[in-house]
VEXVO-441809 format. One record per atom (N, C-alpha, C): atom name; chain; x, y, z; residue in one letter. Coordinates in steps of 0.02 Angstrom, whole numbers, plus 32768, in hexadecimal, padded with zeros to 4 digits. Example, Ala and Ser with C-alpha at 12.3 -4.5 7.8 and 13.67 -1.06 7.14 Angstrom:
BEGIN
+-------+--------+------+-------+------+--------+
! atome ! chaine ! east ! north !   up ! residu !
+-------+--------+------+-------+------+--------+
!     N !      A ! 8294 !  7EE4 ! 8186 !      A !
!    CA !      A ! 8267 !  7F1F ! 8186 !      A !
!     C !      A ! 8294 !  7F5B ! 8186 !      A !
!     N !      A ! 8282 !  7F90 ! 8162 !      S !
!    CA !      A ! 82AC !  7FCB ! 8165 !      S !
!     C !      A ! 8285 !  8002 ! 818A !      S !
+-------+--------+------+-------+------+--------+
END
This chain:
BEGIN
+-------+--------+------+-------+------+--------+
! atome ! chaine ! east ! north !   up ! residu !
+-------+--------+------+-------+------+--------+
!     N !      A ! 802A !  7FC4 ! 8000 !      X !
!    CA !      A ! 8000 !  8000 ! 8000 !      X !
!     C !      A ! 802C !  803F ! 8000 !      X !
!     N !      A ! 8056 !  803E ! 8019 !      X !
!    CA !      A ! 807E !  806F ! 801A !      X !
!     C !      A ! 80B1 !  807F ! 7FE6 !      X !
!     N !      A ! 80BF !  8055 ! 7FBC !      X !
!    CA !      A ! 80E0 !  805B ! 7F76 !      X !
!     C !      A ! 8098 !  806A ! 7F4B !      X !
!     N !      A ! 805E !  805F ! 7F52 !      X !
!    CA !      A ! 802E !  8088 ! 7F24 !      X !
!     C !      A ! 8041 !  80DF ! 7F35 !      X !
!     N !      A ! 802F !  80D1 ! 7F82 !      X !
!    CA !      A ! 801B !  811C ! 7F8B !      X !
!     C !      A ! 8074 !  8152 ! 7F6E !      X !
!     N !      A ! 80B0 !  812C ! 7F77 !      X !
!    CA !      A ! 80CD !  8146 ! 7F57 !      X !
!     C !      A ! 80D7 !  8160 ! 7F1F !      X !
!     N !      A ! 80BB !  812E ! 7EF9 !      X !
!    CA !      A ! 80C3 !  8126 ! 7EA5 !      X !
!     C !      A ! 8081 !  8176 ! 7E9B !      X !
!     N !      A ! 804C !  8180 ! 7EC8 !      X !
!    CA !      A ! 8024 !  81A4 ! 7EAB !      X !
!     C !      A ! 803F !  81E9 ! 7EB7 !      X !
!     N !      A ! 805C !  81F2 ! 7EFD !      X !
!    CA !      A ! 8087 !  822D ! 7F1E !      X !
!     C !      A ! 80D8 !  8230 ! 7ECA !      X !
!     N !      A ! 80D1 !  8209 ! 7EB8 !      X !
!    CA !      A ! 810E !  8232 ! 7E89 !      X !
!     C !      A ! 80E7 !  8238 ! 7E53 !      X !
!     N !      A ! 80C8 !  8210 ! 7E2E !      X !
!    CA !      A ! 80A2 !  8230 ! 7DEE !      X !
!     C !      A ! 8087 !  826C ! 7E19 !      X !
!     N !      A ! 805D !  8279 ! 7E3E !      X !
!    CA !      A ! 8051 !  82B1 ! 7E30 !      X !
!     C !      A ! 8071 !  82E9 ! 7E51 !      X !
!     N !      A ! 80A4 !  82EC ! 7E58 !      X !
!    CA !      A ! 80E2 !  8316 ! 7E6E !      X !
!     C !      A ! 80F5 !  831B ! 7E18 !      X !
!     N !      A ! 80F2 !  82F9 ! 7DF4 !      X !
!    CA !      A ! 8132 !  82FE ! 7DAD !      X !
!     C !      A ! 80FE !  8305 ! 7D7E !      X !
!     N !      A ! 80C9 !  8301 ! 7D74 !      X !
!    CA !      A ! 8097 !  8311 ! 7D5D !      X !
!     C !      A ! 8055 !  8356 ! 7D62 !      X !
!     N !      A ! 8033 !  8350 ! 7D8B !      X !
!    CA !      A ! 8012 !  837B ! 7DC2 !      X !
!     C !      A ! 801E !  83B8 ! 7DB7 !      X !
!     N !      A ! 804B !  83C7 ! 7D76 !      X !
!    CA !      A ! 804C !  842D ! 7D6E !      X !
!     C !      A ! 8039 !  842F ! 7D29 !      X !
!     N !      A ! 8036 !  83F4 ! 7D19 !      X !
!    CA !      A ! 8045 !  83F1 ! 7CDA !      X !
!     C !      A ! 801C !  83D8 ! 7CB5 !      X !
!     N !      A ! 7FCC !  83E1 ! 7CA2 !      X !
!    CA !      A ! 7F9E !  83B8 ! 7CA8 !      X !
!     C !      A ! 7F99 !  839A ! 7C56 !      X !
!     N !      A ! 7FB2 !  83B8 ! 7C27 !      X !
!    CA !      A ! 7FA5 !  83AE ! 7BE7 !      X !
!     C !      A ! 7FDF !  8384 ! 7BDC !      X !
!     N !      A ! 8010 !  8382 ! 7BE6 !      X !
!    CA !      A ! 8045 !  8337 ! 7BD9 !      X !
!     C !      A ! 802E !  82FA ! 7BFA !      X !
!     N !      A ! 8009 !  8315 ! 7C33 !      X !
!    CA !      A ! 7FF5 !  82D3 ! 7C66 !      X !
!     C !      A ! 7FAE !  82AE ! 7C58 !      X !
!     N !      A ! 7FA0 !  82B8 ! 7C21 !      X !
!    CA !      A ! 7F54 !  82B0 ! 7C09 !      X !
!     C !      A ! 7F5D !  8256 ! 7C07 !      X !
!     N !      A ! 7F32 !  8236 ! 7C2D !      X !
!    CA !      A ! 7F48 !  81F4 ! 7C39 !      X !
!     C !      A ! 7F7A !  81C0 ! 7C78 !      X !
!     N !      A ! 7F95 !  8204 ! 7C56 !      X !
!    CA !      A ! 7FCA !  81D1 ! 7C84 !      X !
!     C !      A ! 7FC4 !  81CB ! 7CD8 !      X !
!     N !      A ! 7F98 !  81E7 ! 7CF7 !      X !
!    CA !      A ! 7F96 !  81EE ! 7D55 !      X !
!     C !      A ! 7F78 !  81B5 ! 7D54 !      X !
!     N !      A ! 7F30 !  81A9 ! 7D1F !      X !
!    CA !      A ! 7F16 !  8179 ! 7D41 !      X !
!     C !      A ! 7F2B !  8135 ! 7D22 !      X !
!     N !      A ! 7F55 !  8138 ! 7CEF !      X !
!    CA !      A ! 7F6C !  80F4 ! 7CD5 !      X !
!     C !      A ! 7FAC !  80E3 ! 7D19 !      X !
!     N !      A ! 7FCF !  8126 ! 7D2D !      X !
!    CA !      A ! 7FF4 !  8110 ! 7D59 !      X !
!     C !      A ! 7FEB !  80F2 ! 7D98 !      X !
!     N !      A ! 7F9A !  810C ! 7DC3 !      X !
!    CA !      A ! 7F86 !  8100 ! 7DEF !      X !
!     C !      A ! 7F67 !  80AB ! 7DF1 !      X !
!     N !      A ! 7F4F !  8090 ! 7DAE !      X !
!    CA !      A ! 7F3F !  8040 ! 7D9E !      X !
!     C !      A ! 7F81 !  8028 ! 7D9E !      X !
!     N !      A ! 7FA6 !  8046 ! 7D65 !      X !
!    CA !      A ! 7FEA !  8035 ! 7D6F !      X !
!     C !      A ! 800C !  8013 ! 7DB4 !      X !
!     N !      A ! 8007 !  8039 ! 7DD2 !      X !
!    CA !      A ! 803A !  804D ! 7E14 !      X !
!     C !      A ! 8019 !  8013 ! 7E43 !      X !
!     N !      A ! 7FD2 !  800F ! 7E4A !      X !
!    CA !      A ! 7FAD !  7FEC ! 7E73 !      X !
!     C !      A ! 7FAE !  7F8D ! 7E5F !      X !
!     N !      A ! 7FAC !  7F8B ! 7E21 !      X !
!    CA !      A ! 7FB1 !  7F52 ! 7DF8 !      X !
!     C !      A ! 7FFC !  7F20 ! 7DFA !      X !
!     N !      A ! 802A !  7F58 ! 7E0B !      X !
!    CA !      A ! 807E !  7F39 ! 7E06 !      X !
!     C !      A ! 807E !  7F33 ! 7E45 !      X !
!     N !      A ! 8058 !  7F45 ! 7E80 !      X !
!    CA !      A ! 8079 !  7F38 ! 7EBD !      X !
!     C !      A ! 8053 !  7F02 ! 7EDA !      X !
!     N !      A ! 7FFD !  7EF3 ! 7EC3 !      X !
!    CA !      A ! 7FF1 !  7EBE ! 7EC7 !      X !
!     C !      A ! 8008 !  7E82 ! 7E9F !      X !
!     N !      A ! 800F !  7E7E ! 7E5C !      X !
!    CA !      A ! 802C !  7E53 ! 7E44 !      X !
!     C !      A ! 8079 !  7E43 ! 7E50 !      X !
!     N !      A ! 80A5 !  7E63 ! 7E5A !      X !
!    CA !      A ! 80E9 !  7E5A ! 7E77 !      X !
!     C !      A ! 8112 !  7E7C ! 7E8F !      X !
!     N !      A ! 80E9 !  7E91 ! 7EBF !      X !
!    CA !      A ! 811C !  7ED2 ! 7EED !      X !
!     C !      A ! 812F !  7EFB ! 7EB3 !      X !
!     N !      A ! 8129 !  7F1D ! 7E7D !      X !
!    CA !      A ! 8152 !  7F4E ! 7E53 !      X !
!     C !      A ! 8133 !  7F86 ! 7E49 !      X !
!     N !      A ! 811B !  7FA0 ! 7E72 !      X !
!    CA !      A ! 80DE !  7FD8 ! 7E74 !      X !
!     C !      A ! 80FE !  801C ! 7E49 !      X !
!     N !      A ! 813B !  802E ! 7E3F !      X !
!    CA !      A ! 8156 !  8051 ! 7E2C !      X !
!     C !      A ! 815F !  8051 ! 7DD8 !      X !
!     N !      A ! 8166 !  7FF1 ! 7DE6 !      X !
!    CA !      A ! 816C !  7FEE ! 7D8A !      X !
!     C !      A ! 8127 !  7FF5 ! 7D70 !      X !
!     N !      A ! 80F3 !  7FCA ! 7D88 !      X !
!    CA !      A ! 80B3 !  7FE5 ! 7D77 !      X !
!     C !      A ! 80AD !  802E ! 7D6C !      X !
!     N !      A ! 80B3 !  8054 ! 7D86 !      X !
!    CA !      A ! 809D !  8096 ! 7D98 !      X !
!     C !      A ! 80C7 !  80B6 ! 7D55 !      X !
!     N !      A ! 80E8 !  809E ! 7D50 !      X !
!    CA !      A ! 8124 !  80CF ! 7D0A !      X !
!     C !      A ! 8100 !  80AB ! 7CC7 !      X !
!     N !      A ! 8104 !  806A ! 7CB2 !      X !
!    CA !      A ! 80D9 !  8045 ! 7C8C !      X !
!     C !      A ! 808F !  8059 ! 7C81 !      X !
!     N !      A ! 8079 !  8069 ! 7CBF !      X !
!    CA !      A ! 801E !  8086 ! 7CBD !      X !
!     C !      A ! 8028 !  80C6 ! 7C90 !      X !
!     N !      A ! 8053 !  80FB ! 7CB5 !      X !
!    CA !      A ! 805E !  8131 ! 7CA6 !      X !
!     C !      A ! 8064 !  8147 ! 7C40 !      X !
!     N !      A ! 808C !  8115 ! 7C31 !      X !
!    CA !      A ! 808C !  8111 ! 7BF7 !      X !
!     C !      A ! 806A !  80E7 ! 7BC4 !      X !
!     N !      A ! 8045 !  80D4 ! 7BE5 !      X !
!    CA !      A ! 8003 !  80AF ! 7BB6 !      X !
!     C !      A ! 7FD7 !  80DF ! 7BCC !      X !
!     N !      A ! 7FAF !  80FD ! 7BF0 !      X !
!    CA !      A ! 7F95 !  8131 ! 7BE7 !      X !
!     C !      A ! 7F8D !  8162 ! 7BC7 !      X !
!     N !      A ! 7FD3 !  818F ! 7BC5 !      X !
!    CA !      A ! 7FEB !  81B8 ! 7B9F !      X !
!     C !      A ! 7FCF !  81A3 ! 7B51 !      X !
!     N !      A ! 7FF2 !  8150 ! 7B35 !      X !
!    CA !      A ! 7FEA !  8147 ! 7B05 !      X !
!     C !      A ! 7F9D !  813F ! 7AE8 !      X !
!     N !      A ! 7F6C !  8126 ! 7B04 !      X !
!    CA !      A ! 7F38 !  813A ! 7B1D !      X !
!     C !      A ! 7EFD !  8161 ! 7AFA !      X !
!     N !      A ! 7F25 !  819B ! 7B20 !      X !
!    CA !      A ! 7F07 !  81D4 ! 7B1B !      X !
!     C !      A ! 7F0B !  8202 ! 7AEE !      X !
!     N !      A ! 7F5B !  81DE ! 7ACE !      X !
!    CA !      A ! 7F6A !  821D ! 7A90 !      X !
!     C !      A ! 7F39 !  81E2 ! 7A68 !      X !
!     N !      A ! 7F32 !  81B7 ! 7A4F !      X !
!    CA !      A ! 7F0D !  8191 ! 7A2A !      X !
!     C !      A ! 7ECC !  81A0 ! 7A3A !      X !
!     N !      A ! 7EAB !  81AA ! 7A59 !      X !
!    CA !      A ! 7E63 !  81C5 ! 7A4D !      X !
!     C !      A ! 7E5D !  8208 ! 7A3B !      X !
!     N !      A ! 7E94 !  824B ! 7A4F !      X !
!    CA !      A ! 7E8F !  8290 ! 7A41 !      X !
!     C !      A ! 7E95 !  8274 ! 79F6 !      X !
!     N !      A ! 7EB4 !  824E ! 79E6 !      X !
!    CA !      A ! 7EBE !  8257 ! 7998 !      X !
!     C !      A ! 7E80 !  824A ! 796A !      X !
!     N !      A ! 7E72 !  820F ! 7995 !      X !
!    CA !      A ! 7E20 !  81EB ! 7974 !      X !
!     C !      A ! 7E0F !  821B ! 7970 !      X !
!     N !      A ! 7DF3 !  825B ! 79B7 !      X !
!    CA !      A ! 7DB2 !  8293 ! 79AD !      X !
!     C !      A ! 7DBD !  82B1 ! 7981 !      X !
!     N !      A ! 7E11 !  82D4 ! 797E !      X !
!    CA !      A ! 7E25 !  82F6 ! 7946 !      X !
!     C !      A ! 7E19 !  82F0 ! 7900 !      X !
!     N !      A ! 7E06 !  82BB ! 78F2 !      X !
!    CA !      A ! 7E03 !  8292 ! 78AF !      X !
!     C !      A ! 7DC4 !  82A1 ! 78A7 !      X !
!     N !      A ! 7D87 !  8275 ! 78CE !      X !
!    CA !      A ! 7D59 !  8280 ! 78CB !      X !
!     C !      A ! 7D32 !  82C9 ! 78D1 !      X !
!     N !      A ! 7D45 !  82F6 ! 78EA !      X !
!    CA !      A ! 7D38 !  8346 ! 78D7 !      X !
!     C !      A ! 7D33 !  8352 ! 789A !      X !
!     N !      A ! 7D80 !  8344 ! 788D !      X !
!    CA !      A ! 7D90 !  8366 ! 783A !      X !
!     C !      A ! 7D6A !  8335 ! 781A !      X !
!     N !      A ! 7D55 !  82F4 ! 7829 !      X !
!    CA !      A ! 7D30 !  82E2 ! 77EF !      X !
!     C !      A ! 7D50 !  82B9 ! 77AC !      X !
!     N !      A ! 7D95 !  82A3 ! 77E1 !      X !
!    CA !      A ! 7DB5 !  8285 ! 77AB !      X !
!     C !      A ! 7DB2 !  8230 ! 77C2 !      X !
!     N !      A ! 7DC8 !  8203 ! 77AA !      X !
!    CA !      A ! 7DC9 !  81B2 ! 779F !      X !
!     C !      A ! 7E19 !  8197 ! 77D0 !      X !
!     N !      A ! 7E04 !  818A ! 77F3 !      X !
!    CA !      A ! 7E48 !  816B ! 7821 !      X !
!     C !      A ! 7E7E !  814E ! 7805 !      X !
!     N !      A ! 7EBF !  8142 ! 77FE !      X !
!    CA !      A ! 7EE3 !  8129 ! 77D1 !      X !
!     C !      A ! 7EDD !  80F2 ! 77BE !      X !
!     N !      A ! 7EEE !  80CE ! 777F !      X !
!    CA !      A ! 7EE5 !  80A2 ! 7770 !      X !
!     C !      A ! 7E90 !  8090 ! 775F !      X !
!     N !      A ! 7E63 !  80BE ! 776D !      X !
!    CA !      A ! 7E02 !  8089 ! 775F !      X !
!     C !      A ! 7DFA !  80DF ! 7728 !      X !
!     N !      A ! 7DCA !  80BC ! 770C !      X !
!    CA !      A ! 7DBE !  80F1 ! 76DF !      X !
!     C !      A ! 7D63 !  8103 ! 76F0 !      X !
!     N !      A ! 7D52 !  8130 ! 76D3 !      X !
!    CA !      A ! 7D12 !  814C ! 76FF !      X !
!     C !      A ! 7CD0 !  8139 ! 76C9 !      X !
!     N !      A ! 7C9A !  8123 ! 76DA !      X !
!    CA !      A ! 7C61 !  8106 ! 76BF !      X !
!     C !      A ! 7C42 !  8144 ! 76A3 !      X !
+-------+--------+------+-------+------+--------+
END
């Protein structure tokens, strides 16, 4: 429990000013973080791993909306 509550005390210390780089990533870190320390004590590696699947995430759906605004066909499918 206490390597969660760490893992959440530094994301959001290194994150937490910064809200538009961090889009994703607190709460992928916070499953993250919680997930590695139940599964094998690594609450830290979880938490960095969460962090960046989140992130990745998240830029992948801004892009979807983005797409879908403009009205264009996602890469690779062509539009009906």
């Amino acid at each position: 429990m206490k390597t969660a509550i760490a893992c959440l005390v530094v994301t959001l210390a290194l994150f937490g000013t910064s809200s538009a780089n961090a889009k994703g990533c607190i709460k992928g870190a916070i499953v993250g973080g919680v997930a590695g320390h139940y599964a094998a004590h690594h609450g830290m590696l979880g938490a960095a791993a969460g962090c960046l699947y989140g992130r990745h995430h998240a830029k992948e759906q801004a892009k979807q909306q983005q797409e879908q605004e403009q009205g264009t066909a996602p890469a690779g499918q062509t539009k009906m």
